[in-house]
VEXKEDO-488826 format. One record per atom (N, C-alpha, C): x, y, z. Coordinates in steps of 0.001 Angstrom, whole numbers, plus 500000, padded with zeros to 6 digits. Each point is the difference from the previous one (the first is absolute). Example, Ala and Ser with C-alpha at 12.3 -4.5 7.8 and 13.67 -1.06 7.14 Angstrom:
VEXKEDO-488826
513190494310507800 499110501190500000 500900501200500000 499650501050499280 500820501190500060 499230501090500730 
***
This chain:
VEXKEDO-488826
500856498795500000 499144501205500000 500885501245500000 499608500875499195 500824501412500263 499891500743501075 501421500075499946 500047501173501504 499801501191499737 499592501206500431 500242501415499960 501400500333500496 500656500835499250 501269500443500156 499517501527501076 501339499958500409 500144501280501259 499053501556499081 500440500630498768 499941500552499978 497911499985499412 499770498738499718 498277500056499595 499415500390501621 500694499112500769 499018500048501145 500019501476500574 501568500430499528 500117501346500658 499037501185499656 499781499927498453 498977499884499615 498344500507500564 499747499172500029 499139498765500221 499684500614501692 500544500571500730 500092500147501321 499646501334499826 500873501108499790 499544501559499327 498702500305499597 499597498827498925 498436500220499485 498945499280501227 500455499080500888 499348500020501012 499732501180501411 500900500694500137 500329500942500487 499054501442499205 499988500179499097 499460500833499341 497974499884500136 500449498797499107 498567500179500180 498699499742501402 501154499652501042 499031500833501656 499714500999499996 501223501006498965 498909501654500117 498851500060499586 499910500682500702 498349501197499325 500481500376498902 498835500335498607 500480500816499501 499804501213499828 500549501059499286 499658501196499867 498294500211500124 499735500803501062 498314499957499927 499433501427500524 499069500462498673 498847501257500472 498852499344501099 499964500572500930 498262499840500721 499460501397499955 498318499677500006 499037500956499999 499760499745501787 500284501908500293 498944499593500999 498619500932500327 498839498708499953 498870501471499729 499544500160501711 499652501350500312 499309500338500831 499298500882499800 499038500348501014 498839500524500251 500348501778499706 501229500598500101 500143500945498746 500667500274498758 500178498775500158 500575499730498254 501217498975499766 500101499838498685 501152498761500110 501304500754499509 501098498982500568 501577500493499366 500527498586499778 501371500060499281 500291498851499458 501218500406500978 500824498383500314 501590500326500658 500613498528498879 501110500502499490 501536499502499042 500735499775501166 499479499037500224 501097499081500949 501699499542499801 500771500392501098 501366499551499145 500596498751500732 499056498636498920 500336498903500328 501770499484499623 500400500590499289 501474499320499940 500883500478500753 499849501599500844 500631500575501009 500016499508501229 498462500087500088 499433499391501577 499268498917499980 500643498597499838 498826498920499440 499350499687501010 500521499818501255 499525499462501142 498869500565501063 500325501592499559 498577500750500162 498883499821499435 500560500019498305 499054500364499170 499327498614500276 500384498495499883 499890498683500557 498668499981500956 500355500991501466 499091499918500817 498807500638499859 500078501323499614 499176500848499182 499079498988499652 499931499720498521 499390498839499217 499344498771500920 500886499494500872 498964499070500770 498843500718500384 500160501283500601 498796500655500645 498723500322498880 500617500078498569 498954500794498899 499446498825499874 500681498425499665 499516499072499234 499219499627501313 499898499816501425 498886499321501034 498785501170500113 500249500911499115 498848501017500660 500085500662501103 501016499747501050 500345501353501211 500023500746499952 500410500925498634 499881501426500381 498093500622499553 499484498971499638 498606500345499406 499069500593501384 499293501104499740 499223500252501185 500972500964501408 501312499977499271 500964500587501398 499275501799499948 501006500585500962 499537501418499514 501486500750500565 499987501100499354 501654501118500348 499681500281500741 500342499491501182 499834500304502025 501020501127499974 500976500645499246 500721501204500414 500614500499498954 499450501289500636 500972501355498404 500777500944500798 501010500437499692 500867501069500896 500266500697498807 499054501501499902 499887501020498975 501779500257499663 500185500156498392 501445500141499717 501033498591500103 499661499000500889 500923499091500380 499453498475499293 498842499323500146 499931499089499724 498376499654499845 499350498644499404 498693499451500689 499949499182500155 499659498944500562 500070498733500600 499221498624500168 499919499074499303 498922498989499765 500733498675500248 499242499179499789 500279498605499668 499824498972501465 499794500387501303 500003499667501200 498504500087500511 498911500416499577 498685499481500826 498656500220498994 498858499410500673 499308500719499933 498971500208500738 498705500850499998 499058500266500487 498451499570499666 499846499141501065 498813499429500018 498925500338501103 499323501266499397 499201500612500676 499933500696501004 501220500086500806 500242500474501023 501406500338500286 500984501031501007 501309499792500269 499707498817501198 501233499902500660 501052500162498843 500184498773498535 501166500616498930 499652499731499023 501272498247500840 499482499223498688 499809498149500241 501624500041498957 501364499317500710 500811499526499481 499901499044498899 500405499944498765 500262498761499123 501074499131500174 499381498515499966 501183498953500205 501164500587499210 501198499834500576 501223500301499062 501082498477500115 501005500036499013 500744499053499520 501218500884501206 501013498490500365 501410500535500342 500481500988499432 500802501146501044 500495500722499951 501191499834498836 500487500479498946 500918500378498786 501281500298500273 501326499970499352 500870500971500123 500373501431499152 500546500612500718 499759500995499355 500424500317499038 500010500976498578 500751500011498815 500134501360499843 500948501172500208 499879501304500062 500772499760499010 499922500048498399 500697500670499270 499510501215499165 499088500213500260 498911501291499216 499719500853500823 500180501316499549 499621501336500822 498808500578500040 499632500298501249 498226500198500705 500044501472499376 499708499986498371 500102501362499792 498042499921499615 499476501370499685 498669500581499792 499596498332498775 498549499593500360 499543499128499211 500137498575499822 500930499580501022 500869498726500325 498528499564501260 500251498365499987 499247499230500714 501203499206500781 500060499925501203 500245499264501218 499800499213500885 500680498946500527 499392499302501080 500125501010501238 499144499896501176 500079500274501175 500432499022500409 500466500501501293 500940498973501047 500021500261501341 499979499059501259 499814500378501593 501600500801499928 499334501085500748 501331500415500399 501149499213500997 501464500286499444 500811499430500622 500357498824499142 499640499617499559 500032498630499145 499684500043498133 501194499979499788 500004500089498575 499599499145499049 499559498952500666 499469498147499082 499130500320500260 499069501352500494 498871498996500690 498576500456499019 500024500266498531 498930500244499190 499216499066499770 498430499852500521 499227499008499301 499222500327498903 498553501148500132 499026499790499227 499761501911499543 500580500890500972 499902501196499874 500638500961499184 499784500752499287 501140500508498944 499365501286500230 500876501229499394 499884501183499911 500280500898498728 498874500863499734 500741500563498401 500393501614500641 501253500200499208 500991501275500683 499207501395499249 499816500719500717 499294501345499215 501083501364499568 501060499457500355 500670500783500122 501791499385499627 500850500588500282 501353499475499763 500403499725501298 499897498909500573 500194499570501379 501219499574500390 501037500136498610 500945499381500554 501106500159500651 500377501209500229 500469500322500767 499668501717500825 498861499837500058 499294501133501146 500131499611501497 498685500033500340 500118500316501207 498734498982500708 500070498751499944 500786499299500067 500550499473498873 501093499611499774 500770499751498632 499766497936500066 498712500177499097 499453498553499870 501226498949499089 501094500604499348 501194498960499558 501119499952500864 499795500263501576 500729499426500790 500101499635501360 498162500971500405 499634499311501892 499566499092499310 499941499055501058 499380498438500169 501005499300499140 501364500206499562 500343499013499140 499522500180498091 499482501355500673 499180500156498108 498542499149500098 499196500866498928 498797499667499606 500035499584499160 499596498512499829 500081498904498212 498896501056499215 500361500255499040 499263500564498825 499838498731498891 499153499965499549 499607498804498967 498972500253498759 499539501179500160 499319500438498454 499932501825500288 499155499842498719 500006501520499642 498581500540499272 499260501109500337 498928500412499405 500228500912499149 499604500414498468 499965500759499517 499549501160499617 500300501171500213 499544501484500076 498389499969499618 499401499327498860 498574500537500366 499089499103500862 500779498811500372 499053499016501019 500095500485501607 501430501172499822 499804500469501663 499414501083500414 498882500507499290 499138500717499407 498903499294501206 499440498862499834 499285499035500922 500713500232501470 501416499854500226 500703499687501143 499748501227501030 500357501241499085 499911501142500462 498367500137500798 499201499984498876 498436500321500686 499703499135501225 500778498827499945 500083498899501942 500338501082500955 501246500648499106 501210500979501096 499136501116500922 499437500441498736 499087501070500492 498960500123500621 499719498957500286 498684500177500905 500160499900501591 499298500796500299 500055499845501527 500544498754500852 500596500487501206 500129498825501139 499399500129501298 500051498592500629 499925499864501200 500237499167500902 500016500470501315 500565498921500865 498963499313501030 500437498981499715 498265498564501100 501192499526500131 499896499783501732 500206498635501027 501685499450499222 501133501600500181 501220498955499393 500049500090498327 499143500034499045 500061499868499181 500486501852499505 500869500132499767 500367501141499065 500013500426499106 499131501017499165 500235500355498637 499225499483499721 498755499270499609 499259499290499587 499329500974498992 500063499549498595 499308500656498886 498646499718500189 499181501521499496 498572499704500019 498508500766498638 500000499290499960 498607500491498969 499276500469500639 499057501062499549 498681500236500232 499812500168501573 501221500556500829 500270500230501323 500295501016500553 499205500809500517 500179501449500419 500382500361501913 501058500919499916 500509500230501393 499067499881500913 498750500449499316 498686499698500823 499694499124500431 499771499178498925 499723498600500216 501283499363501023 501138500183499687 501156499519501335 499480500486501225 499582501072500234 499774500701501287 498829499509500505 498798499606499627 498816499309500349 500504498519499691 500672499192500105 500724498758499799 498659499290499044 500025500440499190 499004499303499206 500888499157499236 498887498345500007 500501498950499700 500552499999498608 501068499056499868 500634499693498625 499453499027499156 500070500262498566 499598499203498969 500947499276499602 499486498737499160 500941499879498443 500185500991498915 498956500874499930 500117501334499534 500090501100500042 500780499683501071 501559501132500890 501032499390499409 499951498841499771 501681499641500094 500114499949498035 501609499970500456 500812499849498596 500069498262499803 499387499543499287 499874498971499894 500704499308498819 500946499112500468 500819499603498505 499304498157499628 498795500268499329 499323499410499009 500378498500499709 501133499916499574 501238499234498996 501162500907499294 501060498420500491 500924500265499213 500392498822499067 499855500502498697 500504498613498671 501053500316499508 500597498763499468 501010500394499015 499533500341498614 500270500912499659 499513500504498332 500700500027499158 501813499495499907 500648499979499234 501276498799500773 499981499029499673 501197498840500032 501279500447499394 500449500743498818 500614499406499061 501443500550500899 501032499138499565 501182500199499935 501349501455500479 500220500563500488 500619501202500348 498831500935499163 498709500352500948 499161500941499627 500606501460500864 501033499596500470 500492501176500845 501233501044499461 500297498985499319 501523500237499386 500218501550499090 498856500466499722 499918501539499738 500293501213500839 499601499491501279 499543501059501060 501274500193500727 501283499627499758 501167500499500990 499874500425501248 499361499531501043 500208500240501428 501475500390500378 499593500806501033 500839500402500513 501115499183501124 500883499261499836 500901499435501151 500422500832501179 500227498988500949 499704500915501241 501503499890500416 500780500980499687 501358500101500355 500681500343501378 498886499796500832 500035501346501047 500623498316501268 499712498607499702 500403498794500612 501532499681499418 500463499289500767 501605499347499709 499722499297498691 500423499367498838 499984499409499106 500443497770501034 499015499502499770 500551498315500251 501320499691500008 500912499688500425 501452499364499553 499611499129499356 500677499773498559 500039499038499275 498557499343499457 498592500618499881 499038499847499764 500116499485499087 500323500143498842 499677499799498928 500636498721499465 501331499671500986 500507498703499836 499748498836501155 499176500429500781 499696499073500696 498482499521499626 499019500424498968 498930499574499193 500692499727499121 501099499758499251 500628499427498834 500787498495500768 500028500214501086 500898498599501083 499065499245500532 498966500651500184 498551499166500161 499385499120498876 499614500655498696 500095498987498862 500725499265499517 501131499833500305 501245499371500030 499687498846500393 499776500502501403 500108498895501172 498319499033499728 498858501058500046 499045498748499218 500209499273498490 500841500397499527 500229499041498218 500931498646501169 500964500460500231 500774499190500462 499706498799500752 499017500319501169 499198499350500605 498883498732498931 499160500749498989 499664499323499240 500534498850499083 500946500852499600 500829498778499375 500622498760500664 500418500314501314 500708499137500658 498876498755500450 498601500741500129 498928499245500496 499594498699498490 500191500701498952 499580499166498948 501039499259499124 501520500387501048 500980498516499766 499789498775501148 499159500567500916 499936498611500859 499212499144499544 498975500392499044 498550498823499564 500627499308499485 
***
């Protein structure tokens, strides 16, 4: 029977390796004031973009709502929602991620959130930057270890993002910033009860475009502001190495 030689399996190991990524992928996300698309940068950040995607393809983020906007700085979704009442109801989330800061938290960029103190610790929450965050005040490409950036919205879809930005806030029981529809200081001051049609409600999120480096136009910005890896780039070249090698050696023992 033929053997595979070192360099098929080596091969052979690379294209196994490869194709665990994600690939390049647009999602829609519609909500209750409008939809935007995010150009995910699956070949930068696969392991985000990876977790991301588990959450779109089970339906978790369906029904969530943007529990926080900080006017100028950020808005905030992907972590609950509200079922009829506060406080608003956590969504199951997947293990905590590691982190991937190679992209800069500049204006229009999407993010994981993370517990403070702990730089692995992103599950289901992400943030889109309203601003150039990356090195202000707080300079989001270097407290916490850096903020993973993993896609990008385009100038007329943050058009939608903005009108989230702008709307009023408030604060219930701990909850800060809470975006609101159809909610007047009045209405805060007489604690009149909350709706589903108060809240920013994010609908769904789909993928609307699969294909291949759909990102590869948009030049993000790298976040220079972190140390560069020692030897990064040859220790993912010593890693495929080491799985061809492994393979092959496995398919001279049969």
């Amino acid at each position: 029977m033929h053997k595979p030689t070192f360099v098929s399996t080596l091969v052979a190991g690379a294209m196994l390796l490869v194709s665990q990524q994600a690939l390049a992928t647009i999602v829609q996300v519609k909500t209750s004031l409008g939809d935007f698309e995010v150009n995910l940068f699956d070949e930068t950040t696969p392991v985000t973009v990876q977790n991301f995607l588990s959450y779109v393809n089970n339906g978790r983020y369906n029904g969530t709502v943007i529990h926080r906007s900080v006017p100028g700085f950020i808005i905030q979704g992907g972590g609950f929602r509200f079922i009829d009442q506060l406080p608003l109801t956590p969504i199951q989330t997947n293990a905590a991620i590691i982190n991937e800061p190679k992209l800069s938290n500049v204006r229009a960029t999407i993010a994981m959130a993370k517990v403070p103190g702990n730089p692995n610790s992103a599950t289901s929450q992400w943030f889109i930057n309203l601003a150039d965050n990356s090195a202000g005040s707080p300079k989001l490409d270097i407290v916490e270890g850096a903020y993973t950036v993993f896609g990008q919205i385009n100038a007329t879809d943050m058009e939608v993002v903005m009108a989230i930005a702008n709307l009023p806030t408030y604060t219930f029981n701990g909850i800060q910033g809470l975006p609101l529809r159809n909610y007047t200081a009045t209405d805060y001051a007489n604690n009149a009860p909350l709706s589903n049609a108060n809240m920013v409600t994010v609908e769904s999120i789909t993928v609307v475009d699969a294909r291949p480096n759909s990102a590869a136009g948009l030049n993000p910005k790298p976040n220079t502001l972190l140390p560069e890896p020692e030897s990064s780039s040859g220790s993912s070249s010593f890693s495929w190495l080491l799985l061809g090698a492994l393979l092959w050696w496995r398919c001279r023992q049969r």
